[in-house]
N, C-alpha and C positions, 0 to 999 in steps of 0.2 A: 264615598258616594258610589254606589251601583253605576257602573257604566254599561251602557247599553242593555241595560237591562228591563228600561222600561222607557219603550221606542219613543212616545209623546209629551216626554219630561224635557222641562228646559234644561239647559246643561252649561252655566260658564266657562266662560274660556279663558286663560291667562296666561303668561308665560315668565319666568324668572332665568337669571344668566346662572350657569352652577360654571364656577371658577374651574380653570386648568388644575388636573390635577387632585380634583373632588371625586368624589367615588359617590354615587347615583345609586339606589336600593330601591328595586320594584318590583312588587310582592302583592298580592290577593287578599283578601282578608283568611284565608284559608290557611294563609303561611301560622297564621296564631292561633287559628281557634281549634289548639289539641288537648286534648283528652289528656291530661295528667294522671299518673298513677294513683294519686290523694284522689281521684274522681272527680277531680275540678278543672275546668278549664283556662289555660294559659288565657292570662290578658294582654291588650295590645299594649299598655304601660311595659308589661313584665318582658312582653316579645321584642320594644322598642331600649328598653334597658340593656337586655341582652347583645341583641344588638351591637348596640354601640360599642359596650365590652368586649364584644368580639371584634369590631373594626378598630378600638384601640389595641389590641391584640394582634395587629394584622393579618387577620385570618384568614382564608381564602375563602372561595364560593362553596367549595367541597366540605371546609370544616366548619361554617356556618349551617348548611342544611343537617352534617351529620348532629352539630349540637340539637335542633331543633326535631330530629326524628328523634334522637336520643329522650327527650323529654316526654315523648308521645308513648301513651300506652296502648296504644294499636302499633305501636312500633316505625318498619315501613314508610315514610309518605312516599305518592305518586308526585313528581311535578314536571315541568319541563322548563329550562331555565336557558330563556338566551342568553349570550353572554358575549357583548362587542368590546372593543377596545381600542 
């Protein structure tokens, strides 16, 4: 869902408990929609796959964005990434 993107839309609201110890991923739609060298675009299945393989992996913040530039054929991404703990 576009958030704030369009000021006079209703907008649900909810909240869920995430357990001690759960590791939390908050991302844009932008984190997946790259430009593949085949010319096609990563899908959010293929991003959320990924994913996961890398937090079974325990990867960090660092080697998670570099696999996802890695797959980008514009190379490079720009992002800015809080990061609390």
């Amino acid at each position: 869902m576009p958030v704030g993107m369009l000021p006079n839309s209703p907008y649900v609201s909810d909240c869920c408990e995430i357990p001690l110890g759960s590791t939390l991923y908050l991302f844009s739609d932008g984190i997946y929609e790259v430009m593949q060298s085949s010319e096609v675009f990563w899908s959010l299945d293929e991003f959320i796959a990924t994913l996961a393989q890398l937090h079974q992996s325990q990867a960090n913040l660092g080697q998670i964005i570099a696999t996802v530039q890695s797959l980008s054929k514009m190379g490079t991404l720009r992002m800015i990434v809080p990061f609390y703990r």
